[in-house]
DSSP file (Angstrom, degrees, kcal/mol; ACC not computed):
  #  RESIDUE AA STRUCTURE BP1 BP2  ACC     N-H-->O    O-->H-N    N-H-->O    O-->H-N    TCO  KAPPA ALPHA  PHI   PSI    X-CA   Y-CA   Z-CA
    1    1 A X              0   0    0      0, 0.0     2,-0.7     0, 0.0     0, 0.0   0.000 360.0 360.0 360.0 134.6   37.9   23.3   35.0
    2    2 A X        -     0   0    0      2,-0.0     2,-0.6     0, 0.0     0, 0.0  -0.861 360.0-161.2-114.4 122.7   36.7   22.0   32.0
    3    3 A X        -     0   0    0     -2,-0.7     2,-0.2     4,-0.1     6,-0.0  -0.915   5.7-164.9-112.9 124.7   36.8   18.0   31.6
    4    4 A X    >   -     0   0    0     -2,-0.6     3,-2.3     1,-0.1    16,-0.3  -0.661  36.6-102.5-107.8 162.2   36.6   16.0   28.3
    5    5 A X  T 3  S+     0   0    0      1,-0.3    16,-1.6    -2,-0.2    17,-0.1   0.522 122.3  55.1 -19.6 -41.1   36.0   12.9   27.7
    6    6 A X  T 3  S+     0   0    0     14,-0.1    -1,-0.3    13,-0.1    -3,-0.0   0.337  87.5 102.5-103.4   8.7   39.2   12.1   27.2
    7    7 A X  S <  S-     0   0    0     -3,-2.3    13,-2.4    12,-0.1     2,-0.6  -0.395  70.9-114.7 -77.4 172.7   40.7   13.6   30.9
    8    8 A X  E     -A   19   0A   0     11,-0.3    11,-0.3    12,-0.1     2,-0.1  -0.941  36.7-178.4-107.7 109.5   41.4   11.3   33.7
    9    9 A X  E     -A   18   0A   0      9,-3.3     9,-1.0    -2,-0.6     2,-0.8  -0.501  26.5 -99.0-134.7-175.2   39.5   11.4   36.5
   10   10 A X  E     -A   17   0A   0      7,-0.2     7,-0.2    -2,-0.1     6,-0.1  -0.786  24.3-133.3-119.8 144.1   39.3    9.7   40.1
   11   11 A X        -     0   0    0      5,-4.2     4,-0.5    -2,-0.8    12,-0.0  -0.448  15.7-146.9 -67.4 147.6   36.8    6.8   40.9
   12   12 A X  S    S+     0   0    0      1,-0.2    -1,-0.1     2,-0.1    -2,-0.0   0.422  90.8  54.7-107.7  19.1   35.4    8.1   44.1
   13   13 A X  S    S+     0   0    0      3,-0.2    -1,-0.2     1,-0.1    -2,-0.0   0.941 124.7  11.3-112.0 -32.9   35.1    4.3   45.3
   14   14 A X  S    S-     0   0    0      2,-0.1     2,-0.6     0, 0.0    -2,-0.1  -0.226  98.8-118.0-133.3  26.2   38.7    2.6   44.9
   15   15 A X        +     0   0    0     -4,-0.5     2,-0.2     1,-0.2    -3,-0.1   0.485  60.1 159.3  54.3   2.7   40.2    5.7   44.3
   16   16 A X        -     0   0    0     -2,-0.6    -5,-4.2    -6,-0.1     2,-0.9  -0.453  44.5-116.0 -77.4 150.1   41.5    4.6   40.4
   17   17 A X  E     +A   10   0A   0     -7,-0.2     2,-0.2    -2,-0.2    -7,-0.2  -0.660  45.8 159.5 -64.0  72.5   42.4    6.6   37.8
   18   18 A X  E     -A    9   0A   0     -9,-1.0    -9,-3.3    -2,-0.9     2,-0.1  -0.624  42.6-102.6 -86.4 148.0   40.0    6.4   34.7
   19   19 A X  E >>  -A    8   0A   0    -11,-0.3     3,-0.6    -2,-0.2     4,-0.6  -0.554  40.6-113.5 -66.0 158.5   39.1    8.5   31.7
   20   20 A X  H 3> S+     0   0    0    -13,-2.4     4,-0.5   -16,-0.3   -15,-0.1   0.513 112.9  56.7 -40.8 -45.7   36.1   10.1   32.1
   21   21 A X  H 34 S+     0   0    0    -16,-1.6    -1,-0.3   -14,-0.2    -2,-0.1  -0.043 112.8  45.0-101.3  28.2   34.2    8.4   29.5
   22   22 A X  H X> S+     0   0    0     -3,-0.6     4,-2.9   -17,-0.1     3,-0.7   0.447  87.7  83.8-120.0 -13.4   35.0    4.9   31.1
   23   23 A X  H 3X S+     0   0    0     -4,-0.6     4,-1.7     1,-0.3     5,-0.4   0.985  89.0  56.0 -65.7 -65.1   34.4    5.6   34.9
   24   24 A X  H 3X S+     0   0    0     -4,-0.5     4,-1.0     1,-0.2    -1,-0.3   0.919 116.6  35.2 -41.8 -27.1   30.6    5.0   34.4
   25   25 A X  H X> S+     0   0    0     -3,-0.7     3,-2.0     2,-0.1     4,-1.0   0.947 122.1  46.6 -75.6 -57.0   31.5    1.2   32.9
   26   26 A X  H >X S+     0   0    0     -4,-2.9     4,-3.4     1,-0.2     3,-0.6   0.850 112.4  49.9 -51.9 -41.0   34.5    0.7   35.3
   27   27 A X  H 3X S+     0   0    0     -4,-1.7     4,-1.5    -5,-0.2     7,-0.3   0.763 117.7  45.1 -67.4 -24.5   32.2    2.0   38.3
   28   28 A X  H << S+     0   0    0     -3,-2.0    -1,-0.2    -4,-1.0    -2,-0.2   0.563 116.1  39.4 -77.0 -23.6   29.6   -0.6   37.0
   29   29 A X  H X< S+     0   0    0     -4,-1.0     3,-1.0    -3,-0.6    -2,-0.2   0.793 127.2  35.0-110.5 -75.1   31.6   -3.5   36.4
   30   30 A X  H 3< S+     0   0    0     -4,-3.4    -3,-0.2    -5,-0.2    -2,-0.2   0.569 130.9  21.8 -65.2 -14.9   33.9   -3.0   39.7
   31   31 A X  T >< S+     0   0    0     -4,-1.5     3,-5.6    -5,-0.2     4,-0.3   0.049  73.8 165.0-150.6  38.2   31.7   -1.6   42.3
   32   32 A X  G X  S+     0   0    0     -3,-1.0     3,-1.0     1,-0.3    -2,-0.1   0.719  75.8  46.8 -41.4 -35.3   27.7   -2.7   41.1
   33   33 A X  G 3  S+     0   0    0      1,-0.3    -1,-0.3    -3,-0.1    -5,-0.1   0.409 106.2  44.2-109.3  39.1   26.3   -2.0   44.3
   34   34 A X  G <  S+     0   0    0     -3,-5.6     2,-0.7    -7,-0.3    -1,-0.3   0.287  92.5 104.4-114.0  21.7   27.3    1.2   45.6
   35   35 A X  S <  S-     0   0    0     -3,-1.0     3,-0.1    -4,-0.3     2,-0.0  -0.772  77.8-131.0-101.0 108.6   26.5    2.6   41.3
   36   36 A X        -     0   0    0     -2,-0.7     2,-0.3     1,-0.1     3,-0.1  -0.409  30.6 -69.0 -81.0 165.9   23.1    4.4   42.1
   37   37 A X        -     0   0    0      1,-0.2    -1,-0.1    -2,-0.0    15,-0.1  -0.339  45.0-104.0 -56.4 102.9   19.9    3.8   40.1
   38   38 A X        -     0   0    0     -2,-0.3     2,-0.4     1,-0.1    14,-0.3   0.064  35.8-143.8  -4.3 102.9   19.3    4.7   37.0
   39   39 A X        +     0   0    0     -3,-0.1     2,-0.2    12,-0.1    -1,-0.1  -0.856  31.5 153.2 -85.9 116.4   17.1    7.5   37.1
   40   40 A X        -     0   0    0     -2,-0.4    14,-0.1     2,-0.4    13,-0.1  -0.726  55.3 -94.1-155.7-176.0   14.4    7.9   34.4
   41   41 A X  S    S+     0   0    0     -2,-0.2     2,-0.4    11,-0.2    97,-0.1   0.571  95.8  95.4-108.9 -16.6   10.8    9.3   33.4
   42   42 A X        -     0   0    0     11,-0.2    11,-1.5    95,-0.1    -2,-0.4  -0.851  64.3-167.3-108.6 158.4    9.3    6.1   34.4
   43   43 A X  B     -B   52   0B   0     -2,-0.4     9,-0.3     9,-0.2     2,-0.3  -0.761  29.8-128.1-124.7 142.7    8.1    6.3   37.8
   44   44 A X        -     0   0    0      7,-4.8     5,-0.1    -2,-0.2    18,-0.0  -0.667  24.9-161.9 -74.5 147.0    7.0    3.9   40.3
   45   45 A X        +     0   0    0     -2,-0.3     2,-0.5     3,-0.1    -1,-0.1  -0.276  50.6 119.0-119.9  51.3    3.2    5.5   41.6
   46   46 A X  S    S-     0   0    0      3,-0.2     3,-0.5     1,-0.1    -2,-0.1  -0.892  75.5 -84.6-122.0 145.4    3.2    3.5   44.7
   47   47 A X  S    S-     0   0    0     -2,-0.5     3,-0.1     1,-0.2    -1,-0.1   0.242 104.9  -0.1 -42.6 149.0    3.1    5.0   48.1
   48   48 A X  S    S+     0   0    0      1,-0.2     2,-0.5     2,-0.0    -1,-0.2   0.871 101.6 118.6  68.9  27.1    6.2    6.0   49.6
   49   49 A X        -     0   0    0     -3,-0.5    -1,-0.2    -5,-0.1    -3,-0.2  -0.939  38.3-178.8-135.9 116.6    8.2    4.9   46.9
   50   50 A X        +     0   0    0     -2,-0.5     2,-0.2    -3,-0.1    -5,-0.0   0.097  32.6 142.5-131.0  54.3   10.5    7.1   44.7
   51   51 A X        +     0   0    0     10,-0.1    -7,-4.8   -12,-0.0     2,-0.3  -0.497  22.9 178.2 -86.4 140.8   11.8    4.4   42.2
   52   52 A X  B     +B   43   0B   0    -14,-0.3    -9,-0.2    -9,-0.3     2,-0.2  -0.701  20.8 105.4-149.8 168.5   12.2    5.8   38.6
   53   53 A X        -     0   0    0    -11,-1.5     2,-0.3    -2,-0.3   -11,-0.2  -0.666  54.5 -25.0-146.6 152.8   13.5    3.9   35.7
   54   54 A X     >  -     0   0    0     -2,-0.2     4,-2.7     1,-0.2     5,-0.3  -0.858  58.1-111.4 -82.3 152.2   13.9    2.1   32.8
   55   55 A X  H >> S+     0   0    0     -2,-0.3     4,-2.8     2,-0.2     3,-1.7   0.976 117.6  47.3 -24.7 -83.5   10.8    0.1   31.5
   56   56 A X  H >> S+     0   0    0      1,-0.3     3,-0.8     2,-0.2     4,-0.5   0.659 111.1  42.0  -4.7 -87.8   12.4   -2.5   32.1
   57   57 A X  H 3> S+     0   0    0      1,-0.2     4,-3.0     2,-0.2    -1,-0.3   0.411 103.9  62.0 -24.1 -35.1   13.5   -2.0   35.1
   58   58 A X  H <X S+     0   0    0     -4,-2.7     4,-0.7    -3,-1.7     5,-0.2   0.694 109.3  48.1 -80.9 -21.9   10.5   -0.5   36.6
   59   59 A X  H XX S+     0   0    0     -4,-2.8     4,-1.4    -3,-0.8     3,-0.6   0.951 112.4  49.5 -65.3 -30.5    8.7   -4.2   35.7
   60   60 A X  H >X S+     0   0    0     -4,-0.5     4,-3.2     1,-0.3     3,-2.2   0.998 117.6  43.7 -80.9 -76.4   11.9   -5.9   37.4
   61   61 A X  H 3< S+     0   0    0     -4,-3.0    -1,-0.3     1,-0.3    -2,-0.2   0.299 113.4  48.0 -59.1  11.6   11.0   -3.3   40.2
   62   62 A X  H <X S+     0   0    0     -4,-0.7     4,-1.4    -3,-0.6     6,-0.6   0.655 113.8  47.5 -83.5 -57.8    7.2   -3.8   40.2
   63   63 A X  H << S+     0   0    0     -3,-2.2    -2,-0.2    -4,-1.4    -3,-0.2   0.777 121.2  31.8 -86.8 -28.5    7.6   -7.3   40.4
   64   64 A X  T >< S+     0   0    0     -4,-3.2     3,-0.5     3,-0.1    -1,-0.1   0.898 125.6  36.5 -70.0 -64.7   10.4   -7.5   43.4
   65   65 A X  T 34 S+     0   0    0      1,-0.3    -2,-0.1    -5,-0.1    -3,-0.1   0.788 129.9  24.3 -38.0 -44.2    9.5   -4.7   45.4
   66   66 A X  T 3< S-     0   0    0     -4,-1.4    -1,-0.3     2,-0.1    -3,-0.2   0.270  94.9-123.6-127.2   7.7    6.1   -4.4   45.4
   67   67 A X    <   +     0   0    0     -3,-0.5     2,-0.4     1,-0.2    -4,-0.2   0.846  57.8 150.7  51.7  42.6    4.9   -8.5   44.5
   68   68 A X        -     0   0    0     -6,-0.6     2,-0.5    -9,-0.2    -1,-0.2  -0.867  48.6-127.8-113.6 119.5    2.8   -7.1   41.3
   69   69 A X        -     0   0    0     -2,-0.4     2,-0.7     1,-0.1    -6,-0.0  -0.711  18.2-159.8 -78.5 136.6    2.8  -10.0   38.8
   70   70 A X        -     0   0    0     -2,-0.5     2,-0.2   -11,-0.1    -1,-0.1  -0.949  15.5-142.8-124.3 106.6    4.0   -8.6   35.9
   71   71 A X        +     0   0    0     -2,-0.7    87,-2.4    86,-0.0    88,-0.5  -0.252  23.4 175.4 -68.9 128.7    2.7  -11.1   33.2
   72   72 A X  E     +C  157   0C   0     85,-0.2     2,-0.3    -2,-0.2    85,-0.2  -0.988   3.2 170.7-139.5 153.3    4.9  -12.1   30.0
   73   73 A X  E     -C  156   0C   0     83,-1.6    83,-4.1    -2,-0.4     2,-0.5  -0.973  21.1-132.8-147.1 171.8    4.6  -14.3   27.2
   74   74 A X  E     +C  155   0C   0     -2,-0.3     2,-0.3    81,-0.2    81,-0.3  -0.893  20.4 177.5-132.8 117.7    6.0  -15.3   23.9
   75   75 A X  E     -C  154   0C   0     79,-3.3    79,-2.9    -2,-0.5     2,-0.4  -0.772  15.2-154.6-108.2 141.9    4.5  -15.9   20.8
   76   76 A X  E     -C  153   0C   0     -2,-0.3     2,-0.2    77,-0.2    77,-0.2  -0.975  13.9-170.6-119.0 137.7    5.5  -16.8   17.1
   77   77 A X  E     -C  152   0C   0     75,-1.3    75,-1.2    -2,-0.4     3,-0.1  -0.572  30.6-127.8-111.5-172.3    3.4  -16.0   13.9
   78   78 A X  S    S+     0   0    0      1,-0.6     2,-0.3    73,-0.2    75,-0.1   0.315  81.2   1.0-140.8 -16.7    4.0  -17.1   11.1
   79   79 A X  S    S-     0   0    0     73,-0.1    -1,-0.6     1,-0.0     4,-0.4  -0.899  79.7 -98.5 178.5 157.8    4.0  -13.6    8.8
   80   80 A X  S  > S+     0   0    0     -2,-0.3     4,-1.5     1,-0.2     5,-0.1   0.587 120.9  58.9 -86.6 -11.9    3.5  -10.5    9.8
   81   81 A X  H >> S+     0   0    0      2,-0.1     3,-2.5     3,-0.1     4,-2.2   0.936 107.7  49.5 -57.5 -75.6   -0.3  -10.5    8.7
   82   82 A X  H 34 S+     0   0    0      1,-0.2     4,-0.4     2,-0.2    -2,-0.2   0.513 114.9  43.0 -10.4 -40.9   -0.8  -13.4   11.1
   83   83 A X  H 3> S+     0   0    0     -4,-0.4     4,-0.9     2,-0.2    -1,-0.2   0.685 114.2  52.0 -95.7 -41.5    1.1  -11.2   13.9
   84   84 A X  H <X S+     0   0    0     -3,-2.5     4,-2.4    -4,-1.5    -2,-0.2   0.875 109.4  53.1 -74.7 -59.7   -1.1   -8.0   12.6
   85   85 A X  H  X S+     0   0    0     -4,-2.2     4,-0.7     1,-0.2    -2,-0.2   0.779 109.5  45.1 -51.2 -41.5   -4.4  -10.2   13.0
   86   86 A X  H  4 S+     0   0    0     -5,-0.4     4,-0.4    -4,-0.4    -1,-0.2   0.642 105.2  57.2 -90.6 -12.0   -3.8  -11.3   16.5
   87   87 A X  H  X S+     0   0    0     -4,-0.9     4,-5.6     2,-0.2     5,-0.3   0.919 106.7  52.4 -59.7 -58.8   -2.8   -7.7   17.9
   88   88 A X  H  X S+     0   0    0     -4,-2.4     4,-1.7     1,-0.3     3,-0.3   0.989 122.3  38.1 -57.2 -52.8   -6.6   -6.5   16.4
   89   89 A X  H  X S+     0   0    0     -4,-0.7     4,-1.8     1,-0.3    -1,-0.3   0.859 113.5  45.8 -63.8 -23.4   -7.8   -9.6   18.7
   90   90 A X  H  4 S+     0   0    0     -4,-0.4    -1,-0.3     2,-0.2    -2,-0.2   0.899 114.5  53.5 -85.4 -39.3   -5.8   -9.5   21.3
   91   91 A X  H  <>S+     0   0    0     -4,-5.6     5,-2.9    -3,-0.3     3,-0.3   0.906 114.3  51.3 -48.0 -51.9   -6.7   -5.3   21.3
   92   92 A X  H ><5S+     0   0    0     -4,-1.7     3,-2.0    -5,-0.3    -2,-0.2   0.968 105.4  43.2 -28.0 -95.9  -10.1   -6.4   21.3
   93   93 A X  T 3<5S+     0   0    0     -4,-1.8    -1,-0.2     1,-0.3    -2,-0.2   0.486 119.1  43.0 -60.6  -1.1  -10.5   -8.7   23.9
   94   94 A X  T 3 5S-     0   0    0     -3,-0.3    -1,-0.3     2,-0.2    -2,-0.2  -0.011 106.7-116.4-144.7  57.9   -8.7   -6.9   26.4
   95   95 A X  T < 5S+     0   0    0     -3,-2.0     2,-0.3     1,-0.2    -3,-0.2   0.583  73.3 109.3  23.3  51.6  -10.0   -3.6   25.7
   96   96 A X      < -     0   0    0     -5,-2.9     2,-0.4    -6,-0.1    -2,-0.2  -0.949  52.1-147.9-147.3 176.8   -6.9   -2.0   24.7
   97   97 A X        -     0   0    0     -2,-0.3     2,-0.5    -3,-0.1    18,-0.1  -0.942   9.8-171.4-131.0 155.6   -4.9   -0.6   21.9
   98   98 A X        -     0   0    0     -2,-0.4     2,-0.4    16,-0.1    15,-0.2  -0.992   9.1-175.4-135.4 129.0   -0.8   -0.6   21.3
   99   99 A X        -     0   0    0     -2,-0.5    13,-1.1    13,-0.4     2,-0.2  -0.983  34.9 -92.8-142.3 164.3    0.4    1.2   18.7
  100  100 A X  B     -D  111   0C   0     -2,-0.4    11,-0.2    11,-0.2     4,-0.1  -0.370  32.8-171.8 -81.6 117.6    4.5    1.5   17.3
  101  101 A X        +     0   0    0      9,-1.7     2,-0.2    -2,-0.2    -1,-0.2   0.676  64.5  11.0 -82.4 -15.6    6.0    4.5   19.1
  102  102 A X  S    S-     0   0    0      8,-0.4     2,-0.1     1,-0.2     8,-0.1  -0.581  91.4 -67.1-143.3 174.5    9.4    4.4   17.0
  103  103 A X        -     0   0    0     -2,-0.2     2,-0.5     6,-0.1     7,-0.3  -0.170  51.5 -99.9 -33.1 152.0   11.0    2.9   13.9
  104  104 A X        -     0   0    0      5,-0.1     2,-0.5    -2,-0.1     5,-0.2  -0.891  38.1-169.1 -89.1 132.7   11.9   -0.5   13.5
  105  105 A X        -     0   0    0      3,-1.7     0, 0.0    -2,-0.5     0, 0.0  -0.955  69.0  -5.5-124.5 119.1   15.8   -1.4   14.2
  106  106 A X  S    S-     0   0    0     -2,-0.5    -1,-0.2     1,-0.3     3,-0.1   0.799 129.4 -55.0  80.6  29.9   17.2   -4.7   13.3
  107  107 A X  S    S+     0   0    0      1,-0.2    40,-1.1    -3,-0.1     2,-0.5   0.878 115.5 115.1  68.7  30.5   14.3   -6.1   12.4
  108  108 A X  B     -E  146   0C   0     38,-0.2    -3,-1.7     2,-0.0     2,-0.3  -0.974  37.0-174.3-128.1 124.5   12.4   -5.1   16.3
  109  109 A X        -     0   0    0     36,-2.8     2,-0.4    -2,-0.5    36,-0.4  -0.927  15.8-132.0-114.3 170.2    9.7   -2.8   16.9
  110  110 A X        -     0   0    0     -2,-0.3    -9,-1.7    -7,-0.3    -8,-0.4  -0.965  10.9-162.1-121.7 128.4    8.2   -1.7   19.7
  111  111 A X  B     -DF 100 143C   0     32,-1.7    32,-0.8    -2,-0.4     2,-0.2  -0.859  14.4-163.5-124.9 148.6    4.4   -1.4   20.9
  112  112 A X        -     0   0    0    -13,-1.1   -13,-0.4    -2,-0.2    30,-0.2  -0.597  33.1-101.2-133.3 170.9    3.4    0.7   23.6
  113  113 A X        -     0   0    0     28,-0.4    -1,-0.1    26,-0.3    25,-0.0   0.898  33.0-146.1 -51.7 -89.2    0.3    1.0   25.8
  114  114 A X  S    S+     0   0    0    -16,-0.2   -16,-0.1   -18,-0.1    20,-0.1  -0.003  98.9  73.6-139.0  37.8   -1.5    4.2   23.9
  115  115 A X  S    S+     0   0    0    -18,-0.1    20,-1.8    19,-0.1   -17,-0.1   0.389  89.5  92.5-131.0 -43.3   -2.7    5.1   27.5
  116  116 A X        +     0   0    0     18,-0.2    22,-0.2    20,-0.1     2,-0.2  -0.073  64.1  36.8 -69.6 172.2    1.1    6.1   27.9
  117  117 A X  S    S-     0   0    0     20,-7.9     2,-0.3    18,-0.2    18,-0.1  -0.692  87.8 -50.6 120.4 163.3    2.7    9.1   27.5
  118  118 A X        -     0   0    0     -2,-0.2     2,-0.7    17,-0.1    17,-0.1  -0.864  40.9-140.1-101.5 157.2    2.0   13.1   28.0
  119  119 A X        -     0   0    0     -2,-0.3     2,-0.6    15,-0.1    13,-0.1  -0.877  13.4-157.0-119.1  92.2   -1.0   14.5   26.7
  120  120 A X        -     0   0    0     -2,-0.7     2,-0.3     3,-0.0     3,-0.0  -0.651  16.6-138.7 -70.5 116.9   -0.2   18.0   25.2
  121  121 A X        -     0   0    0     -2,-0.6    10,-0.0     1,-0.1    -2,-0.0  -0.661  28.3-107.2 -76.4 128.8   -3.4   19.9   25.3
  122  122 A X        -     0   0    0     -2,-0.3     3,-0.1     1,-0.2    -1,-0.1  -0.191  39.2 -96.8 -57.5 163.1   -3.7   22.0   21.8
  123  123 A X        -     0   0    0      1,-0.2     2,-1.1     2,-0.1    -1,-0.2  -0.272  59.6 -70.7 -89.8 161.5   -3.3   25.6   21.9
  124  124 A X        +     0   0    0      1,-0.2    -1,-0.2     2,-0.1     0, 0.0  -0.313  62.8 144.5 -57.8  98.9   -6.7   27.9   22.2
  125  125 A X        -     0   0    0     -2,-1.1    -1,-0.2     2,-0.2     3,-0.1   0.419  68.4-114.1-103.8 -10.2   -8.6   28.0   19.3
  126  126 A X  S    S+     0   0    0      1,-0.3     2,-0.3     0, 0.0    -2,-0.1   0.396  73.9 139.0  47.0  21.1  -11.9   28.1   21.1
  127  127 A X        -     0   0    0      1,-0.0     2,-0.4     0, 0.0    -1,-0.3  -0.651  57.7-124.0 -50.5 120.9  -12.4   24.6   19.5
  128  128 A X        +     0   0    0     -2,-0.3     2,-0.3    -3,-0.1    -1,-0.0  -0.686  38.5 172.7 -93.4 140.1  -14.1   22.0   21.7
  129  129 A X        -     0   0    0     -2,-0.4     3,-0.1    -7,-0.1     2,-0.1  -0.885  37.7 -98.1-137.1 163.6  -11.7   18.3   22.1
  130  130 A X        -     0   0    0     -2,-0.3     2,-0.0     1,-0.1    -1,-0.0  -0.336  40.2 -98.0 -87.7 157.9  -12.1   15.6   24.0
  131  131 A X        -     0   0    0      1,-0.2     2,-0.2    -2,-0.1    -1,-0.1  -0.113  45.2-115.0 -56.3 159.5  -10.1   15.1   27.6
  132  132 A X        -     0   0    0      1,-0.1    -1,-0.2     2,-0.1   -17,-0.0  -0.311  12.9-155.1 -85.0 177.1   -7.0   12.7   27.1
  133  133 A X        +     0   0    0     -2,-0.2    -1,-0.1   -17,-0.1   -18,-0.0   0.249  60.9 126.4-132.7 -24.4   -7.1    9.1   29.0
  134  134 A X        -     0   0    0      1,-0.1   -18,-0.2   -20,-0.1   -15,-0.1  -0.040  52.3-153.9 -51.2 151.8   -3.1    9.5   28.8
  135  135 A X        -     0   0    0    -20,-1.8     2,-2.6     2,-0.3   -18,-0.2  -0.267  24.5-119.5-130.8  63.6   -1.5    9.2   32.1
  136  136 A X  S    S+     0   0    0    -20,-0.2     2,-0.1     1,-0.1   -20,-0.1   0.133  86.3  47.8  94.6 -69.1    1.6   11.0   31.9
  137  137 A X  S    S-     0   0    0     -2,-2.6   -20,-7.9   -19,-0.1     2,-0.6  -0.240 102.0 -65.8-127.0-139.8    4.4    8.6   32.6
  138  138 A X        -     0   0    0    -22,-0.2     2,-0.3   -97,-0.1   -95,-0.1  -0.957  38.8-135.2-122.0 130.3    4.8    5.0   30.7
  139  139 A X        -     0   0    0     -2,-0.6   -26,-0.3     2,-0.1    23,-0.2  -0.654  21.7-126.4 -80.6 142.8    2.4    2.0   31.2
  140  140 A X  S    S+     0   0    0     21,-0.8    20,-0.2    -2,-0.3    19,-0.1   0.728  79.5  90.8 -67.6 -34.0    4.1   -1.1   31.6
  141  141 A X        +     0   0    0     17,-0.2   -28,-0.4    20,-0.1     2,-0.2  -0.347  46.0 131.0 -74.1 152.7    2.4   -3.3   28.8
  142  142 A X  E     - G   0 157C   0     15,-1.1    15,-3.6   -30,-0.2     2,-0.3  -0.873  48.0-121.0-175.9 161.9    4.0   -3.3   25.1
  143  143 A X  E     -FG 111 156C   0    -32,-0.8   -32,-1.7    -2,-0.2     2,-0.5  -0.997   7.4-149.7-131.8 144.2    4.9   -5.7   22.9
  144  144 A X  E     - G   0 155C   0     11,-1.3    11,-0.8    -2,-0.3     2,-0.4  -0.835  20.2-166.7-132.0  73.1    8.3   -6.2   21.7
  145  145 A X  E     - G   0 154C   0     -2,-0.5   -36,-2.8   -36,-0.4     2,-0.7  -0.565   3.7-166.6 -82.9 108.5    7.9   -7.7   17.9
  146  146 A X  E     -EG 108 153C   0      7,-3.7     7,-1.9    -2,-0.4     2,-0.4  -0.810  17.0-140.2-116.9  98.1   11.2   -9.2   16.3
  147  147 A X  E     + G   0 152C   0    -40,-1.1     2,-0.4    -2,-0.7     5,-0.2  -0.400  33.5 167.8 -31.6 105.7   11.3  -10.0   12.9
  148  148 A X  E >   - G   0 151C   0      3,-2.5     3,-2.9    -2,-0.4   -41,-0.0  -0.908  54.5 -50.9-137.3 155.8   13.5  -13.7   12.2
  149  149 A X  T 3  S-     0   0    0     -2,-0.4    -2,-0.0     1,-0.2    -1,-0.0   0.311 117.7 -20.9  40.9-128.1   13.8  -15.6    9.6
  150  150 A X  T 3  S+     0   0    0    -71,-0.0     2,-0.3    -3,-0.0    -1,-0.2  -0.274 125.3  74.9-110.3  40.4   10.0  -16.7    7.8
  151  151 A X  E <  S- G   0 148C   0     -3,-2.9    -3,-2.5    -5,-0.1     2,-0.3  -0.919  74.8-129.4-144.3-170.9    8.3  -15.8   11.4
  152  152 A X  E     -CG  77 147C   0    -75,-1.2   -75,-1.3    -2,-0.3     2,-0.3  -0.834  21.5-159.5-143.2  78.3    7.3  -13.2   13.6
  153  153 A X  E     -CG  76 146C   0     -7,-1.9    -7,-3.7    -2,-0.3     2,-0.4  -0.528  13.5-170.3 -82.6 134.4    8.5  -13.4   17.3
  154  154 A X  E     -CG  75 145C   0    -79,-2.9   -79,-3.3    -2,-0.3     2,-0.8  -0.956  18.7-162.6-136.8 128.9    6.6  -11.4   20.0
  155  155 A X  E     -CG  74 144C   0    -11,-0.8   -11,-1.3    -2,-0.4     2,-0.7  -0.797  15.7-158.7 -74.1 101.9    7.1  -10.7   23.4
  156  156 A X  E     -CG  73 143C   0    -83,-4.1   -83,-1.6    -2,-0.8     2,-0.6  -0.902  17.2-167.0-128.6 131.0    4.1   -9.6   25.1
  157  157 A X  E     +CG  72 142C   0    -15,-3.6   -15,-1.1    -2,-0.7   -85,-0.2  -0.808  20.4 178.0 -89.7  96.3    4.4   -7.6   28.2
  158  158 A X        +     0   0    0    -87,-2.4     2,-0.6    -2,-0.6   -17,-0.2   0.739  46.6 102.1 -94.3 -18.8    0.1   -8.0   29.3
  159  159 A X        -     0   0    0    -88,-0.5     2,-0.0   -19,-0.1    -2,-0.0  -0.654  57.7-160.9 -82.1 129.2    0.3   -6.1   32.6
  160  160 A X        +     0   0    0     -2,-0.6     2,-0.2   -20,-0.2     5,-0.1  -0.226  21.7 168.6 -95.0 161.3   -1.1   -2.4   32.4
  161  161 A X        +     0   0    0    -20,-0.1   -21,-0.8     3,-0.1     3,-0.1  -0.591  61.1  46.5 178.6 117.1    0.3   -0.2   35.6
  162  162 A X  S    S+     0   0    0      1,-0.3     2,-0.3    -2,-0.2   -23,-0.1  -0.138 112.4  44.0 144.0 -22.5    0.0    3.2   36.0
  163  163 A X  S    S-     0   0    0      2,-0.0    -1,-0.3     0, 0.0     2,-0.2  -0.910  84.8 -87.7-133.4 154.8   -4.2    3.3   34.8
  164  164 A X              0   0    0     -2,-0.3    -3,-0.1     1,-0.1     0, 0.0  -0.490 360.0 360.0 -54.6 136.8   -7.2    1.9   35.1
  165  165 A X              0   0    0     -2,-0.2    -1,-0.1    -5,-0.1    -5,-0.0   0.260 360.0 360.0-124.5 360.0   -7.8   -0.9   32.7
């Protein structure tokens, strides 16, 4: 049977009728905890545990689950040099580096760990390259840099998880 978007289908908890492309909202809205987890590429790597993700969500679940303080702060600069000046310090002083995985939308970018990630090995060339440090999945720290006005708001996510730091 082929089902579109727009067919009607049955919520399998209160037994209403929704289209297809609303049961996930309706299920979400009407019935939040039986709606199972978002499943996603980041992973918790603690025993016995087989919680997967959003970022987000995996700090949330860090930081309930498992008692890992997941350290946040918020900062304003003043222009995006300013913002640019304290990232090289901040890189610095805590031996790490974040660099912008995406575009910017709406005036946000996003900085990632550079420890996150998969590490695609180049094909055989008989060339010799160094080992990755990448670990795979997604490290928890980033900072989440919002363009406003005449400043420069950042959200900085400081706990590493998933690597040695």
């Amino acid at each position: 049977m082929d089902v579109t978007s727009n067919s009607r289908v049955e919520c399998p908890d209160c037994g209403i009728m929704a289209m297809k492309k609303n049961l996930a909202r309706h299920r979400k809205k009407a019935h939040p905890d039986s709606v199972p987890e978002v499943k996603g590429r980041n992973i918790c790597k603690e025993a016995d545990c087989d919680f997967a993700g959003t970022i987000m969500a995996l700090r949330s679940h860090l930081r309930n689950a498992h008692d890992m303080p997941m350290t946040e702060k918020t900062l304003v600069f003043r222009n995006m040099s300013a913002f640019e000046d304290w990232k090289i310090e901040f890189e610095s002083s805590t031996a790490s580096k974040f660099i912008k995985n995406r575009g910017s939308r709406n005036g946000i970018s996003h900085y990632q760990c550079n420890r996150s990630e998969d590490y695609h090995l180049p094909k055989a060339t008989g060339k010799k390259f160094k080992t990755s440090k990448k670990i795979a999945s997604v490290c928890t720290a980033g900072l989440r840099v919002e363009l406003k006005d005449d400043s420069v708001i950042v959200l900085v996510h400081e706990t590493h998880y998933g690597h040695e730091h």
